[in-house]
N, C-alpha and C positions, 0 to 999 in steps of 0.2 A: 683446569677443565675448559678447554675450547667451547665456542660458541656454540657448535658443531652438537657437540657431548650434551650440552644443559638442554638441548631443544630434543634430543633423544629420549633425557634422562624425564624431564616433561611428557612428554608424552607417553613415555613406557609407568609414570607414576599415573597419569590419566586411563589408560588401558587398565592396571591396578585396579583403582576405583570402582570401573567398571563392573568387572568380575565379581569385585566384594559386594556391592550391590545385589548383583545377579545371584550369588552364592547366598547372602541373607533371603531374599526373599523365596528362594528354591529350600532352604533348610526349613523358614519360618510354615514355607506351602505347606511342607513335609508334615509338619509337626501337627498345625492345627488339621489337617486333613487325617488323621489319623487320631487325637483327643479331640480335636472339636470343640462343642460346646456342653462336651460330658465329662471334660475336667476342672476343677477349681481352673481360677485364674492366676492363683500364687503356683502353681502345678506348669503351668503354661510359662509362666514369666522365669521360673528357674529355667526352665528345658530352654525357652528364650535365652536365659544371660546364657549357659551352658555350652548352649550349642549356633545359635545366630550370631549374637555378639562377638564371637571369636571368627565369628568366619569376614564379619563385616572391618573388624579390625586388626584381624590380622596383617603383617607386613607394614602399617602406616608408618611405625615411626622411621620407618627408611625415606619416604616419601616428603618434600615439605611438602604442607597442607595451608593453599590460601583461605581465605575468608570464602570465597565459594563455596573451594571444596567441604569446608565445613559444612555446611551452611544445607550441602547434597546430600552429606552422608545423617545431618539431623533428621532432614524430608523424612529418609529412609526407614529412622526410628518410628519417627512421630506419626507419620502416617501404618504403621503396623499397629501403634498401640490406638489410634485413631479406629480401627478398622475388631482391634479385639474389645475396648469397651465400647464401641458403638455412639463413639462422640465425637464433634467438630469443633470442641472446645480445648485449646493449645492449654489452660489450664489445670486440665481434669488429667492430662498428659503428662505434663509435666508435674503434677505432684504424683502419680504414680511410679510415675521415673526416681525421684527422688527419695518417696518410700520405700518401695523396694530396693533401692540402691543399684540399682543395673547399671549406671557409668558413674565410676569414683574420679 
């Protein structure tokens, strides 16, 4: 693979990212705009892993993924579950994440 190819290949995995982003938060809109705050939270968090999770990573493991890009695609979680318990605490987050099991 030429130079040429890895700086394509780079940036066509960048544009990627993008999308899945833009796709999670369009699916996540969807959902709570439509259950809101008159579903359980365990109700919300399947429709979550179900249906966002897959849109957010779909495709990756074609992609390398640096320490950034990680690092963008966590924001993307953490700030959703930030935004559904209504906390600014990275550890209220992360053991939700881990109880419910949403990334193995």
């Amino acid at each position: 693979m030429g130079n040429r190819d890895k700086i394509s290949w780079y940036l066509l995995c960048k544009f990627h990212y993008r999308l899945a982003k833009r796709s999670f938060y369009r699916a996540a809109n969807a959902i709570l705009g439509k259950v809101g705050g008159r579903a359980p939270e365990d109700i919300i968090l399947e429709l979550i892993r179900s249906k966002c999770l897959r849109a957010l990573l779909y495709g990756l493991e074609a992609c390398p993924l640096q320490k950034s890009d990680i690092s963008s695609l966590d924001f993307v979680v953490n700030r959703f579950f930030m935004t559904l318990f209504q906390t600014n605490n990275i550890d209220v987050v992360n053991y939700w994440i881990a109880v419910m099991r949403l990334i193995s």
